[in-house]
N, C-alpha and C positions, 0 to 999 in steps of 0.2 A: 920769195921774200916775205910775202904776204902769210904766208902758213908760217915760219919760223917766227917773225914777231908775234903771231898767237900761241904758239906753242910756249913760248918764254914767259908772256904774261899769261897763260894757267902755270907753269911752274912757279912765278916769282908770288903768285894769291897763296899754291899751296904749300910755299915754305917759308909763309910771312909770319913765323910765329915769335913772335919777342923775344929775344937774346935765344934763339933757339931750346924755349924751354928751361933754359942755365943746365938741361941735360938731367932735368929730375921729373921728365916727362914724355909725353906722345904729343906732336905736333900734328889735330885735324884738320879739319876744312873751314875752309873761313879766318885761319890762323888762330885758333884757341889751344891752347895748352889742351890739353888730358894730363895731370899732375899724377907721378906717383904716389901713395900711401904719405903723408906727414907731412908733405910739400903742399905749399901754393903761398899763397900774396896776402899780408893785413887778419884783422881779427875777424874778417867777415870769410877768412878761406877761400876766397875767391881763386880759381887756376892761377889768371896773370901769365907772370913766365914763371912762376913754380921756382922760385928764388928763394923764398924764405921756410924755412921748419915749422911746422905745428906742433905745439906740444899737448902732452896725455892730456886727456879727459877723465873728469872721474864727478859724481854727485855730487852737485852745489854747496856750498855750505848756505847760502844766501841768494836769491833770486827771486825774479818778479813771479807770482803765477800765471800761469796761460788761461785765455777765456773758461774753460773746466777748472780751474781751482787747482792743476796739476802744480807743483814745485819741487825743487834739488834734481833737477834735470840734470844731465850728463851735458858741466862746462869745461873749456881749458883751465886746466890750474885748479879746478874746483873754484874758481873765483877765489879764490884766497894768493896769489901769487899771478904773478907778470911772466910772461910766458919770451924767455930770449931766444929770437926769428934765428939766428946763427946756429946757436946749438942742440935749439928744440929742449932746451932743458929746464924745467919753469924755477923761477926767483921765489919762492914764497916769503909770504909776510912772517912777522914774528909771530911764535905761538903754532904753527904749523909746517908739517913735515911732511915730504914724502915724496915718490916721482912728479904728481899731480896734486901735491898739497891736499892728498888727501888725508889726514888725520892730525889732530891735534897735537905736539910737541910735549912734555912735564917741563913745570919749570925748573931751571938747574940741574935739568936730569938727576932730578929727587935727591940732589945733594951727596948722591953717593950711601946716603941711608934707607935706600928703598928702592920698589920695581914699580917701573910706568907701565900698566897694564891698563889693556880697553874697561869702558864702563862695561860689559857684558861680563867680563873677566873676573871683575871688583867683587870681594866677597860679600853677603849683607849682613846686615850690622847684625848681631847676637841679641839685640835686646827687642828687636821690631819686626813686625811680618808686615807692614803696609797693607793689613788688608788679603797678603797673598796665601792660600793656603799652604802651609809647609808639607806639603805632599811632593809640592815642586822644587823641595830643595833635595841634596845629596845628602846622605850623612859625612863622607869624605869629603866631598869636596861641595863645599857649600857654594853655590854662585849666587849670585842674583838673576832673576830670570827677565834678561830686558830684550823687549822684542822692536826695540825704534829706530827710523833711518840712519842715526847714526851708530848702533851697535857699533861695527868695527872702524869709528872714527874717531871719537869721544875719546880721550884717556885720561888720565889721572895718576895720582902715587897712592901707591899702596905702603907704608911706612914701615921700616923695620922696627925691632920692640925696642920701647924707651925714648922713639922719635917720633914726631908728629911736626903739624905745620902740611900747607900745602906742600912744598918743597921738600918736606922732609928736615928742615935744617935745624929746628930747635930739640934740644932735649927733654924727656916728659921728666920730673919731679912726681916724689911719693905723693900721694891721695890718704885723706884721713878723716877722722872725725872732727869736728869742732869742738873743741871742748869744753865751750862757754855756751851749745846749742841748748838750755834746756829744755823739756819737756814743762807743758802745763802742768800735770800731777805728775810728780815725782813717785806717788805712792801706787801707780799703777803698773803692770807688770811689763817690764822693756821688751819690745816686741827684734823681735831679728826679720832679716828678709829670708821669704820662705820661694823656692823652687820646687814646680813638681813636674817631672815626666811622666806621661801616659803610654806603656805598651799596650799592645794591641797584638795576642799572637796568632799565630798562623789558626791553631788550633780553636780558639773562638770564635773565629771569623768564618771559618768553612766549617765547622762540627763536627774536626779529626778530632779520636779521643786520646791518640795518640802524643805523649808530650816530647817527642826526641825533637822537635823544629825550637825547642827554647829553652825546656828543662837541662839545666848540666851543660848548656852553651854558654862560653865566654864572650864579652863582648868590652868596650870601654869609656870611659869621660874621657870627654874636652873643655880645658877652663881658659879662658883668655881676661886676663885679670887687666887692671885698670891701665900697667902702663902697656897693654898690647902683648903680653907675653904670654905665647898659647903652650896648654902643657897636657900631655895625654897620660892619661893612669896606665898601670898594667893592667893586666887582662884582669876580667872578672866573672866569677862564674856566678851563672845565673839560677838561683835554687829557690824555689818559692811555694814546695808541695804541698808542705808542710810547716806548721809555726813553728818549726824548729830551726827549719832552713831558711825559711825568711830571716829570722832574727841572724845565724849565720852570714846571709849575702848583705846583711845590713851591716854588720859590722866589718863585713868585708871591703865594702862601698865606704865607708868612713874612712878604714885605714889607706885604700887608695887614690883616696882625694887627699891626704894629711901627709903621705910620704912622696907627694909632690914637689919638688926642687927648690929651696928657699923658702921652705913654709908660707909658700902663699895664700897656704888654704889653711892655718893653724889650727882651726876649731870647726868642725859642722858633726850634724846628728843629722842620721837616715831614718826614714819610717818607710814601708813598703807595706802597701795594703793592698787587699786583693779583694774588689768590687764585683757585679755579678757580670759586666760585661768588660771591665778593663782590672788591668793590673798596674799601680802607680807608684812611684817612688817619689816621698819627699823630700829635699832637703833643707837644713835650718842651718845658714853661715852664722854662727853665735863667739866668731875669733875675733882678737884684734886686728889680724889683717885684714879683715871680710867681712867689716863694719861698712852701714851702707847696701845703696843699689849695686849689687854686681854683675856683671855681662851674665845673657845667661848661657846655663853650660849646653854643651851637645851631646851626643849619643852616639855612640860609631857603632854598629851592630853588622856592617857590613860583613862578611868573610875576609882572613887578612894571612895567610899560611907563609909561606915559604919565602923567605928574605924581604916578609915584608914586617913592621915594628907599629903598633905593639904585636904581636900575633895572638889573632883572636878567631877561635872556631864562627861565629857571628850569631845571632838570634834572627833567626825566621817569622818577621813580622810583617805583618799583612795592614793595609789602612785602613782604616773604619771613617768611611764618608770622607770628607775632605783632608782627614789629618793625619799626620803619621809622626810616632813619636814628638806628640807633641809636648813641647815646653814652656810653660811660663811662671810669672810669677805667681804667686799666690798669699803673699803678706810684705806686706810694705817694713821695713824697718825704719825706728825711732832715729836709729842714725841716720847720718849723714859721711858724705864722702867727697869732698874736697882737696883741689889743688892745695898743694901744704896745710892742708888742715883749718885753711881762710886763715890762718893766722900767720899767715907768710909771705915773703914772695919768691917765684920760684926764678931761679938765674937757668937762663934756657939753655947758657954754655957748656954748663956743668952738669944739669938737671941735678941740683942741690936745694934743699929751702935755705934761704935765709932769714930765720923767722922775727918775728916782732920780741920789743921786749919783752919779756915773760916767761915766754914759750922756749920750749925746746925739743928735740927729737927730729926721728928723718921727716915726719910731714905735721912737725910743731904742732902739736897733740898732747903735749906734756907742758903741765901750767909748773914754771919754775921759780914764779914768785907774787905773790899776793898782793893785791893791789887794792 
């Protein structure tokens, strides 16, 4: 009798485990759970009886640091979201999405006028290098080069052309000159904004004498004008042996930036000079459309054959020290370039101006009566 009441109590110590585990577990000794994968008890994951769900982990968006200064440790929910013990499925707050709330949400899901893509994703702006050498960007596809914990978590809209706003939800209106901006001296000569890109080709950099890597290669523009509408030239060959050909690929470059979609580019002049270690090309926007700072343009010299548009053989270019095809400005223009012209206001519905007395035209730039 004595041996069967001990034998009972070692069985009743080793299957005294709490609700038998709820069955999402291994009952050991001493009656502790051993919890399966995603199971256990409260936000401290304790075994318990292995009753409730844990949900994903994924890099904090917000957290204390640890005695090292470490932070964005791997928490439930990412701390951004409430983690339901039932379904294992985390609640996130507003403004963030995902199994483990790990990434930021677009507001409005960008209105239907745009793509919420990650900050890594995000193109950089045309008019700025921050600092970073453009070695680092694509000619195709230009990213910005972001290397921070939150690369794949950040997002943002990327706007369709003619829309803008975080959201995407308003419409852009034309951009213009002022036309009551004057100048101190009038009797000075009106300066345009000037662009110049710098080649650099194969054959200067290594001291082939050979020119087939650029001579007689096609390649093209990129202009992404005020209200965000990006437009690519056809191809263009690239000819610069001789002052004959230069002045050639200059007037070639002109009429391919001028028979762009909408006259967005109505008026520029080319200059292409050939320096002892680079070859450059300038541009002068001197139109009514392309009064003003303009985004500046790109260079696509990439290789581009077979069902791919524009189709371009590419230019064979090499960087010289930190830069490559590099672009900037080079003259400030007298104009200016403003929402309806400042002499407006733009209805975001419509993206219309509706300009002040006076004025008239699509971005009220036309003085229609004297005052």
């Amino acid at each position: 009798m004595f041996v069967f009441l001990l034998l009972s109590l070692l069985v009743a110590v080793n299957a005294g485990c709490d609700n038998a585990c709820s069955g999402h577990g291994t009952c050991t000794t001493n009656g502790v759970c051993e919890c399966y994968d995603n199971w256990g008890v409260g936000m401290s994951h304790d075994s318990g009886d292995c009753s409730e769900r844990i949900c994903p982990f994924e890099f904090s968006w917000v957290d204390a640091p640890d005695k090292d200064g470490h932070h964005h440790k791997y928490t439930e929910c990412a701390s951004k979201g409430i983690c339901d013990r039932e379904s294992g499925l985390c609640e996130c707050f507003d403004g963030y999405e995902g199994k483990a709330c790990q990434r930021t949400s677009c507001p409005n899901s960008c209105s239907g006028h745009g793509q919420c893509v990650y900050i890594e994703d995000m193109e950089q702006p045309s008019d700025i290098n921050n600092g970073i050498p453009s070695s680092y960007f694509s000619d195709d596809y230009p990213s910005f080069p972001y290397y921070y914990w939150d690369k794949t978590k950040t997002r943002g809209c990327v706007c369709d052309p003619e829309w803008f706003d975080v959201d995407c939800s308003k419409r852009m209106c034309p951009y213009g000159n002022d036309v009551m901006d004057h100048r101190m001296d009038l009797t000075a000569t009106r300066l345009y904004q000037k662009q110049r890109i710098e080649f650099h080709s194969l054959e200067r950099s290594s001291g082939l004498a050979d020119t087939e890597y650029t001579e007689d290669r096609t390649f093209a523009l990129t202009f992404k004008s005020k209200m965000n509408e990006t437009f690519t030239t056809q191809p263009i060959q690239w000819q610069v042996a001789t002052p004959t050909k230069r002045r050639e690929t200059e007037l070639a470059i002109e009429y391919a930036l001028k028979s762009l979609p909408n006259r967005v580019i109505d008026s520029v002049s080319v200059t292409i000079g050939d320096g002892t270690k680079d070859t450059f090309v300038e541009f002068e926007f001197n139109g009514a459309h392309v009064q003003g700072a303009q985004n500046l343009l790109k260079v696509r010299t990439a290789e581009c054959l077979d069902g791919c548009t524009p189709y371009i053989t590419g230019l064979m270019l090499a960087p010289v020290g930190l830069n490559k095809n590099n672009v900037t400005e080079t003259q400030l223009a007298d104009f200016n370039s403003f929402e309806c012209g400042r002499r407006g206001k733009c209805d975001y519905d419509s993206g219309i101006c509706e300009c002040f007395d006076g004025y008239t035209g699509l971005a009220c730039n036309t003085v229609s009566a004297l005052v």
